[in-house]
C-alpha positions in Angstrom: 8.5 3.4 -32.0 9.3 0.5 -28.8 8.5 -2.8 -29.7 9.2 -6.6 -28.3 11.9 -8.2 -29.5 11.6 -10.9 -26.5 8.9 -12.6 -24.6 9.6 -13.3 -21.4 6.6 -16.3 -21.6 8.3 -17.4 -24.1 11.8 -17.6 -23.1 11.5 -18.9 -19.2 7.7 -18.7 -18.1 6.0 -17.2 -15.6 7.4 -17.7 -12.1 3.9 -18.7 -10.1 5.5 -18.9 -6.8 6.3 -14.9 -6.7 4.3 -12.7 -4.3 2.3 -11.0 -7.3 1.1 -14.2 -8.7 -0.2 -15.6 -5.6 -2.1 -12.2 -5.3 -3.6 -12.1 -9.0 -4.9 -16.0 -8.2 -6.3 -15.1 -5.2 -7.9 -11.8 -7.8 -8.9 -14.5 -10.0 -10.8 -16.2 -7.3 -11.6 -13.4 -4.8 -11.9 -10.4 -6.8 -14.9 -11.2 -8.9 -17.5 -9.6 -7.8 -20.0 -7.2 -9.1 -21.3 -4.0 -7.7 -24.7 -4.7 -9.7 -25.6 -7.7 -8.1 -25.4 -6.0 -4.3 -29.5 -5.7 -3.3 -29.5 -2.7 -1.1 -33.6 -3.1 -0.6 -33.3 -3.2 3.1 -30.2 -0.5 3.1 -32.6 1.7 1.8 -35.0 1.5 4.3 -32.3 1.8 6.9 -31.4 4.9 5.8 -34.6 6.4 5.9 -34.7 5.6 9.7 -31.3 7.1 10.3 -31.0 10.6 12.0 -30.1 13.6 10.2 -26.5 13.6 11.6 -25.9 9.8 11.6 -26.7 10.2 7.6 -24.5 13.0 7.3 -21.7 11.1 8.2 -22.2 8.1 6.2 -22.5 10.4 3.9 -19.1 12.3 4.8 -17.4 9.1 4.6 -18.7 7.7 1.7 -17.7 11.1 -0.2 -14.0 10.6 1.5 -14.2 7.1 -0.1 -15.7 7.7 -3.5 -13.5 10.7 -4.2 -10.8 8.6 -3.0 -11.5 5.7 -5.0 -12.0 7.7 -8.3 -8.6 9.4 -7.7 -6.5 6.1 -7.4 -8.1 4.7 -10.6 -7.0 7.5 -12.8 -3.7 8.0 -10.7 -2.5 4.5 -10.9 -1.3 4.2 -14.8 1.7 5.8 -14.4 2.8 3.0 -11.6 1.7 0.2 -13.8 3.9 1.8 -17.0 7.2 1.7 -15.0 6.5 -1.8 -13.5 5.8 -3.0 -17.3 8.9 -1.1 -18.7 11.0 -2.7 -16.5 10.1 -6.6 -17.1 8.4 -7.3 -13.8 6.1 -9.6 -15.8 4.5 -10.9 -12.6 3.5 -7.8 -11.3 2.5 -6.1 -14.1 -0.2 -9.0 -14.4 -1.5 -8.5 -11.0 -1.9 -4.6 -11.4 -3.7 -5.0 -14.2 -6.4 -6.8 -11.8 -5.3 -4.1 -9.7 -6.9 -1.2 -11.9 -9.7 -2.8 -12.6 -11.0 -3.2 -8.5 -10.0 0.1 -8.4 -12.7 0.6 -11.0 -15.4 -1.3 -9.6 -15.2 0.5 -5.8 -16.0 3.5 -7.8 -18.7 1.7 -9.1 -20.1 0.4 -6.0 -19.7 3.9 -3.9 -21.5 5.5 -6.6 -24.5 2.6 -6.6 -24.7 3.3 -2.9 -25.1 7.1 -3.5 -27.6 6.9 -6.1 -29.8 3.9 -4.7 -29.5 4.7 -1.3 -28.7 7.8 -0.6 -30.6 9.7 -3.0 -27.8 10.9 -5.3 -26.9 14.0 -2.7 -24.9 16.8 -4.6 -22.1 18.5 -3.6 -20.6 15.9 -1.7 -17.1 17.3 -2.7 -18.1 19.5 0.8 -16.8 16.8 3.3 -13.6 17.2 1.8 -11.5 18.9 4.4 -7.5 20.4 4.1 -6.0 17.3 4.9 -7.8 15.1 3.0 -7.7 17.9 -0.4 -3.8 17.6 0.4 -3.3 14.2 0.4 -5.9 13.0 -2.5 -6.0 15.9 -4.6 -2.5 17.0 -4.6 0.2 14.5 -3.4 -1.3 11.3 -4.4 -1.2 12.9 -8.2 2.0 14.2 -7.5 3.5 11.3 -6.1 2.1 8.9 -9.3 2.6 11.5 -12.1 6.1 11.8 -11.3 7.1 8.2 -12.3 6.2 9.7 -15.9 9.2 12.0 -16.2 11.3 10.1 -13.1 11.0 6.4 -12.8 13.6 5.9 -10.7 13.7 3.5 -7.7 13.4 6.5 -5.2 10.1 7.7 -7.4 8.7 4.3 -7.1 9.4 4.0 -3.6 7.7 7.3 -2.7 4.6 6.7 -5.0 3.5 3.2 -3.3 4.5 5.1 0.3 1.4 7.4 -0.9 -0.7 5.3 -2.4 -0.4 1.7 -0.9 1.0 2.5 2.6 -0.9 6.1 3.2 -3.7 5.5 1.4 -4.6 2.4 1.2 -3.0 1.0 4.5 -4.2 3.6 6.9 -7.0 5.7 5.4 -9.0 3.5 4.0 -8.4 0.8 6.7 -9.6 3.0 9.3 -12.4 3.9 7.2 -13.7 0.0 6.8 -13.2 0.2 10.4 -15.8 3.2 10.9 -18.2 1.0 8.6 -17.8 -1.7 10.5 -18.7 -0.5 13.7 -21.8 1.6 12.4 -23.4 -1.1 10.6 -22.3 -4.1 13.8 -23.1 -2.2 16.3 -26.7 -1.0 15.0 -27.4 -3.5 12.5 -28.2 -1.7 9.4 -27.1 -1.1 5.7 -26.6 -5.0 4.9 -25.6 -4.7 1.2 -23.4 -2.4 2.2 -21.4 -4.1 4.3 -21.6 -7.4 1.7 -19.9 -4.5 -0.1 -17.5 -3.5 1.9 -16.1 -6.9 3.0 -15.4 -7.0 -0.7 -13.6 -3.9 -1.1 -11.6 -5.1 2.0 -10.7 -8.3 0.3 -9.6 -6.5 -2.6 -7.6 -3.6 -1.1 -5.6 -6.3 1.4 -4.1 -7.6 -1.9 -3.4 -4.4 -2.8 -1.5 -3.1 0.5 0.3 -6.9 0.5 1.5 -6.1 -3.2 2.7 -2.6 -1.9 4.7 -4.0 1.0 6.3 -6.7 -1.2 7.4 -4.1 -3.7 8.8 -2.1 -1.5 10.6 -4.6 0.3 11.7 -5.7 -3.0 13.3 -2.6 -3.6 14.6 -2.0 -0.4 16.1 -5.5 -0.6 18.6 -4.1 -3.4 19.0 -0.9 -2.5 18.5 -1.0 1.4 19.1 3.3 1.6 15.7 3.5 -0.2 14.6 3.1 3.5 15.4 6.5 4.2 12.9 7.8 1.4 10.4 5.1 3.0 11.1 6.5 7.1 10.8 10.1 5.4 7.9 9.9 3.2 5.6 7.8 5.7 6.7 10.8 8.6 5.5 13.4 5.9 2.7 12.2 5.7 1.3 10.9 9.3 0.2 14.1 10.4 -2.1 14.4 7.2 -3.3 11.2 6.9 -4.1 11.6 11.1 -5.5 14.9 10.2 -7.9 13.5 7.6 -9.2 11.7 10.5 -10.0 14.4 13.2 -11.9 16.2 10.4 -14.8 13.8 10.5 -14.8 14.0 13.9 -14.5 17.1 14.4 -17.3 18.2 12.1 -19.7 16.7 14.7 -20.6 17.8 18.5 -21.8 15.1 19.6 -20.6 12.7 17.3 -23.0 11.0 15.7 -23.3 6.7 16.7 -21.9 7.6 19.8 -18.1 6.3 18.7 -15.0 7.4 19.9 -12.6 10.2 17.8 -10.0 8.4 20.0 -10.2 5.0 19.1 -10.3 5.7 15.3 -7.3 8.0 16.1 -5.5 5.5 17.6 -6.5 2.7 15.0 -5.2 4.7 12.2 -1.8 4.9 13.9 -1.3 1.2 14.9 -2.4 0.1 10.6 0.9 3.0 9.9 3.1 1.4 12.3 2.1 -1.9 11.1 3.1 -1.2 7.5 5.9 0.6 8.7 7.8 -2.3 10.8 7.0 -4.7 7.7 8.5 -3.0 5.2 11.5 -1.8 8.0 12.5 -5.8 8.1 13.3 -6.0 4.3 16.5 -4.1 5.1 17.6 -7.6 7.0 15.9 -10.4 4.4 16.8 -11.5 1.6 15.0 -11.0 -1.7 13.5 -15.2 -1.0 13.1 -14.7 2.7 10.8 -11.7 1.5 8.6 -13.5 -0.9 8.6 -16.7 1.6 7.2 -14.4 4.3 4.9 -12.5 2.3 3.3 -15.6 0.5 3.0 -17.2 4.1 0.5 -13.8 4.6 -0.7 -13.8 1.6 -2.1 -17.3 2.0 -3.0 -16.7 5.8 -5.0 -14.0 4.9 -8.9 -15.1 3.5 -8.4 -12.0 0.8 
């Protein structure tokens, strides 16, 4: 049987000025929120004045999102096991914050379904090839493998997926197709109380993913490579997951642009991509200098 034979709280403390610390007191502060206390009265007559198409696909991309959130909660253990096991005391605190918004999106996507929606069944419908690909099989894969392989390569490969993919572009780009529904015809306004929320919380969770990857790059700089590989892997996918809600629709309903979402989901990829491409010139203090300077620029 493992046990503790040290403490590291004990021995030297927590060290408050690392990256993952600044993130769980911003979770402290930021992420307490509950899904409950959302009142979707008026979202509810919204949707009843919404056109069959336009309540499809809210519907379509609340199912990508719901799925999506359910499948990171249950995928993420595995990721929090090797960053216990291997002392990072800091970050092990954060994630556990981490699991737990996970949690609550499910919660709050679900609300909207029931409350709102009407509870549709079947939703599992709008989930298209790409999307089954990346969710259903490589996200799994990508996390489960850190239980027979925690190496640094693993690691690397499982917050590409997750944090970068995921996380940085998918879900990015679909707060962006929120956004613009709900701004530019003023409905749903509990659900986007909700969503500014899960945007909060997720930006802590892409900041944590590009600090520990930079962190690992910053010792072993060829873990790179499995970054550049992974994140070209996946681009067509993640792109792919995006023309199938547009694609589903002729015209497209809310009148908005396959393009611009197309092109918005490659600029948050490159984004991620240049970030965590400097860490291969910084030092490991540089790193947590720069990302706490973003950390506390950003309002989440």
């Amino acid at each position: 049987m493992n046990g503790h034979c040290s403490f590291r709280t004990c021995a030297e403390g927590l060290r408050r000025d690392l990256p993952p610390m600044v993130l769980f007191e911003k979770a402290k502060k930021l992420g307490i929120w509950n899904p409950s206390d959302i009142d979707f009265t008026q979202d509810v007559c919204d949707w009843h004045r919404l056109s069959g198409p336009q309540q499809d696909m809210l519907l379509r991309l609340t199912a990508l999102f719901v799925a999506g959130e359910e499948a990171v909660t249950a995928d993420l253990l595995p990721l929090i096991q090797v960053i216990a096991a291997q002392g990072h005391v800091e970050e092990e605190l954060f994630l556990t914050a981490f699991l737990w918004e996970e949690a609550k999106h499910v919660d709050f996507f679900s609300r909207f379904l029931a409350e709102v929606c009407g509870q549709p069944l079947n939703l599992q419908r709008y989930h298209g090839r790409h999307y089954t690909a990346l969710i259903c099989r490589t996200l799994p894969e990508a996390l489960g493998a850190l239980n027979a392989t925690p190496t640094s390569p693993a690691l690397v490969r499982a917050s590409c997926v997750y944090n970068m993919v995921v996380e940085g572009m998918l879900a990015e780009t679909g707060y962006h197709a929120y956004f613009t529904i709900m701004d530019q015809y003023n409905v749903l306004p509990g659900q986007r109380r909700g969503i500014v929320k899960l945007k909060q919380d997720e930006s802590r969770h892409i900041a944590y993913g590009v600090y520990l990857l930079s962190r690992l790059i910053s010792v072993e700089p060829e873990l790179y490579g499995v970054v550049e590989s992974t994140m070209a892997e996946l681009l067509p996918a993640g792109l792919g997951v995006v023309e199938e809600v547009f694609d589903a629709y002729d015209p497209v309903p809310f009148a908005i642009d396959k393009n611009d979402f197309l092109a918005y989901a490659a600029a948050q990829f490159q984004k991620r991509l240049e970030r965590i491409r400097r860490a291969r010139d910084l030092g490991m203090q540089e790193i947590c200098d720069e990302t706490t300077a973003i950390i506390d620029a950003d309002d989440a």
